[in-house]
C-alpha positions, 0 to 999 in steps of 0.5 A: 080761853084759859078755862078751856084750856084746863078744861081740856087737859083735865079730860085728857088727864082723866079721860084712859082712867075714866075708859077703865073704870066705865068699861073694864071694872064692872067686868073683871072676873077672875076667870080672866087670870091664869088657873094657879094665880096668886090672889092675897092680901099684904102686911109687915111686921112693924105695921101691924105688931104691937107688944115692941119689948115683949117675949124676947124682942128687942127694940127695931129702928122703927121703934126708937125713931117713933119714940124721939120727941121731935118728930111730931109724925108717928106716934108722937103726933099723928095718932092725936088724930087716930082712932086710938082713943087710950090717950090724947098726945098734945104738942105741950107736953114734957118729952119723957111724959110723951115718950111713957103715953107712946110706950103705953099705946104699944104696949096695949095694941099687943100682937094686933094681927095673924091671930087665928081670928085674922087667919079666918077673914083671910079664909072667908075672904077666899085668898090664897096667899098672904104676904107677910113680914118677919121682924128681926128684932123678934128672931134675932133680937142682937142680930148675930151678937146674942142667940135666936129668940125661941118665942118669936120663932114659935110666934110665926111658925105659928101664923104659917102653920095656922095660914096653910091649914085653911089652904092659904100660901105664905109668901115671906118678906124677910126684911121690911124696913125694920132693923134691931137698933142693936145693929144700927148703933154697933156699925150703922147698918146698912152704911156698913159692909157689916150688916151683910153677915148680919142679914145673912144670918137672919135669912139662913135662920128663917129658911131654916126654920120656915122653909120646909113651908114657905115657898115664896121668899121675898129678901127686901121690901123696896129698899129703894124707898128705903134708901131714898126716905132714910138717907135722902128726905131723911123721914125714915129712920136714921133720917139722915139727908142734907145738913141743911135740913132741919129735921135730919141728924146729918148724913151725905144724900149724895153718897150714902144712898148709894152705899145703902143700896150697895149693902143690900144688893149684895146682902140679897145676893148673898143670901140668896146664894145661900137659898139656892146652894143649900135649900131651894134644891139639892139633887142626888150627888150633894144628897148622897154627900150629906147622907155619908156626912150623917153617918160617918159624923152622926151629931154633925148639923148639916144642911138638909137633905130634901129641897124645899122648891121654893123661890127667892125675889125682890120687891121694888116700889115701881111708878109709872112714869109719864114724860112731862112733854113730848120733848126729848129731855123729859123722854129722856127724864122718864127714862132716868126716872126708871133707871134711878128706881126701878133699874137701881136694883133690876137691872143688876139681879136681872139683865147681867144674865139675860141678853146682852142687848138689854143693858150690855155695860152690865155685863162689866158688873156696873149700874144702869150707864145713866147713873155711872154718867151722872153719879160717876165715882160715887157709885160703889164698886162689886168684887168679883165674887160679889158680880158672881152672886149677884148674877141672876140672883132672883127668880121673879121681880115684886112690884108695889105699885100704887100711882103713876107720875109725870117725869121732867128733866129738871138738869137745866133748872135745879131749883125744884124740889128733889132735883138731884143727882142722886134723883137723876136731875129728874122732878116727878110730880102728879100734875101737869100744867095744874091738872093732876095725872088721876084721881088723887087720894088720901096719901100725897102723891099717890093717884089713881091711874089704873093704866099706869099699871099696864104699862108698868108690865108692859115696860118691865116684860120687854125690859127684863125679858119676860121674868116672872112678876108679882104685883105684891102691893096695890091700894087706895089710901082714905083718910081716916075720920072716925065720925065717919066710920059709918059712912065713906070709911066703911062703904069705901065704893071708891076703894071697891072701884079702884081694885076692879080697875087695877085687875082689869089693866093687870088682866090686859097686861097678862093677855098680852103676854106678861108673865104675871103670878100673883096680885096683893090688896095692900092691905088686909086691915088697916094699919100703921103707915109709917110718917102717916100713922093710923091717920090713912087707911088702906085696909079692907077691914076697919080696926077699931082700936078700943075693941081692937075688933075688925070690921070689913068694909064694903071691899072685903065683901067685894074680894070676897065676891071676887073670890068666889071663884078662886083657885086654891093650892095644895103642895101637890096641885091647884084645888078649884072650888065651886061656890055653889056646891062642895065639888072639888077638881085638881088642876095641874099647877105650873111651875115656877122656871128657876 
């Protein structure tokens, strides 16, 4: 009775995903999604930059956390089982011999990614974006205590001159979860109030700098997975969580995420402030001021004169919830479990300027009513100026979805694994009575649940009143087993089916009304995924790193057959071009509503 119990559950675990895969992902073409859209690929700076000291840059957060001997993840002790063949790590080896192997590994992978090399895969696969990072220990090696680096900035006008002469649109991440230590041992950065003028610098410099090209600006990738894995679990850096956790150097998990969160909420709000006063658009009478400013002051450095017409958002790590049971404390568990991550950050950019019946106390400049119950003083307090910046701050919401996970209330019964207040007193878990949700890959927690991406958009459509959306991160994680190079990891069909599910639920989602702008693989090549290495890979080509030459996998031909298809944009238009001949036809292109 029991075997026929699981069995059960596990069909109906299995049985929307397998509807996709069977009937959806043999179909989905791009001609299902709008003309303009957005189709590309993702990377970061700290994953795919080696040279860690060289032509200016200064050391990141990242990069003295990778190099503590006691952390056996990273670089100290997952590469042992990577493809990197310069040196073997072994657990008995003296600390400083480990930290000079670590240093030589990085110094030798250099700048492993963006050389004109990569930008061609990008071309030949027929993208017309690529989403991307800047490090700011590259820009701004001291944060605001020393001056610009001028071999970092010409590194990355570089790669954006390099991206838009094959037609392919820069989408910037200003800050992906890498810091100068420089600002971390000064203040603590994001604990600090401080670090607010800080990252408004590095954002001016870079809108100054790469504006007149960049048309996308994402300020923060998931900082609410950065707030949670640095000062939560403690496994990023500064690893900071309970004191009862042996592998964390102290910290308050119950307050400090907040404060985190707090700084980058208004370090955003901040810079986009300055993004849309004084770059995104300047009409004729602040025009005709700075015109009579150049001429009566002619050496004055003023803002400039011809708007840039981009666009400013966040990114946040999004799952899709499940409730446990159909009982009303875990309906009710789902519903935090949005609150505690997705609403952290959405609901304050978004709903204080939207209606005022999608989440009125809001409008009082609080967090979501779930955390004021629960957190209560804790939670930090905004200025009024603050409030003012905040207001409306993004012009669309990025989302990184890989998975989706059952959500159980978990207030009576604190026993489990990160049942907190922090977390809402909710415990999310990929399986329900033994069976998991879907499919699980190579990276814990991540399951393949292609429906689970509807209903994310659905949720975020009806929640957020229709704001537009990126998907700016969606991929299969495999482990890495060099012996197998050849087979799985390079006729990776399972990865292949994955992104033809993912498109077909994000196509449905956008027929019913989502306002959807742009899809990104993560990730072009493989790379470093931070607590797990290079021992998981995402990419859609294979680095060999004794070569360092990349090998597409079955999936690049795949998106590039895709692609065939694809539109292209210019500043002036959408380029559609036929595979089957050179025609060329302008298309009208829409706006982004700011």
């Amino acid at each position: 009775m029991e075997i026929h119990h699981k069995i059960r559950l596990f069909f109906l675990a299995y049985f929307p995903s397998l509807l996709v895969f069977l009937c959806c992902a043999e179909e989905i073409s791009r001609a299902e999604f709008p003309d303009g859209f957005l189709f590309g690929t993702a990377t970061s700076a700290y994953q795919i930059e080696g040279a860690f000291l060289e032509d200016g840059k200064s050391l990141s957060n990242w990069d003295v956390f990778s190099h503590i001997p006691d952390f056996k993840l990273i670089l100290l002790g997952v590469l042992e089982r990577s493809a990197l063949k310069f040196t073997i790590f072994c657990h008995d080896t003296s600390p400083q011999e480990r930290l000079k192997q670590a240093r030589m590994v990085m110094l030798l992978l250099v700048i492993t990614i963006v050389t004109c090399e990569d930008i061609e895969l990008m071309h030949s696969l027929g993208v017309n974006a690529y989403r991307f990072s800047i490090s700011w220990a590259r820009i701004l090696p001291r944060g605001r205590f020393g001056p610009k680096n001028p071999a970092g900035v010409e590194f990355y006008n570089n790669i954006i001159d390099g991206l838009l002469l094959k037609g392919i649109e820069p989408f910037v991440t200003i800050n992906h979860n890498d810091i100068p230590q420089e600002l971390e041992d000064r203040y603590g950065g994001f604990l600090s109030p401080l670090v607010q003028e800080d990252f408004v610098l590095f954002a001016q410099t870079c809108f100054e700098t790469y504006g007149d090209r960049v048309k996308y600006w994402i300020t923060f990738n998931e900082p609410n997975i950065y707030a949670d894995m640095g000062y939560i679990s403690g496994v990023f850096p500064p690893a900071h969580c309970l004191e009862s956790h042996s592998n964390c150097s102290g910290g308050n998990s119950e307050r400090e995420p907040l404060l985190v969160m707090h700084n980058m909420l208004i370090s955003h709000a901040k810079a986009s402030h300055i993004y849309r006063e004084h770059y995104q658009e300047v009409g004729i009478p602040r025009v005709s001021l700075y015109l009579l400013l150049g001429l009566i002051f002619p050496g004055l450095s003023i803002f400039p004169l011809v708007k840039q017409g981009g666009s400013i958002g966040v990114v946040v790590h999004a799952f899709m919830y499940e409730p446990m049971s159909d009982q009303e404390c875990d309906l009710e568990a789902a519903s935090r479990a949005f609150a505690f991550n997705i609403g952290w950050l959405a609901a304050i950019l978004i709903n204080l300027v939207t209606k005022k019946e999608v989440l009125d106390p809001l409008l009082n400049g609080d967090y979501p009513p779930e955390m004021h119950h629960l957190l209560g003083k804790n939670i930090p307090k905004f200025s009024p100026d603050e409030l003012k910046k905040i207001k409306g701050s993004i012009d669309f919401i990025g989302i990184n979805h890989y998975s989706s996970l059952y959500a159980e209330n978990c207030s009576y019964s604190r026993t489990k694994i990160g049942c907190q207040a922090i977390k809402g007193f909710v415990y999310t878990t990929g399986e329900r009575d033994g069976i998991p949700i879907g499919e699980p890959t190579a990276m814990p927690r991540l399951y393949v649940v292609p429906s689970g991406l509807e209903k994310l958009i659905d949720y975020l459509n009806t929640k957020y009143n229709k704001k537009p959306i990126f998907v700016t991160e969606n991929g299969l994680s495999q482990t890495d087993r060099p012996e197998e190079r050849d087979g799985e990891l390079l006729n990776d069909a399972k990865r292949v089916e994955y992104h033809k599910a993912y498109l077909a639920s994000l196509a449905q989602a956008i027929r019913k009304g989502a306002d959807v702008r742009g899809y990104f693989v993560w990730s072009l090549m493989d790379n470093f995924e931070w607590t797990k290495g290079y021992s998981i890979k995402f990419g859609l080509y294979y680095v060999d790193f004794k070569t360092l030459h990349r090998i597409p996998k079955l999936s690049a031909k795949w998106y590039t057959s895709f692609l065939s298809y694809n539109s292209q944009i210019n500043r002036n238009g959408v380029i559609r071009r036929s595979p089957m001949n050179s025609t060329v036809t302008s298309l009208k292109f829409e706006k982004m509503e700011i």
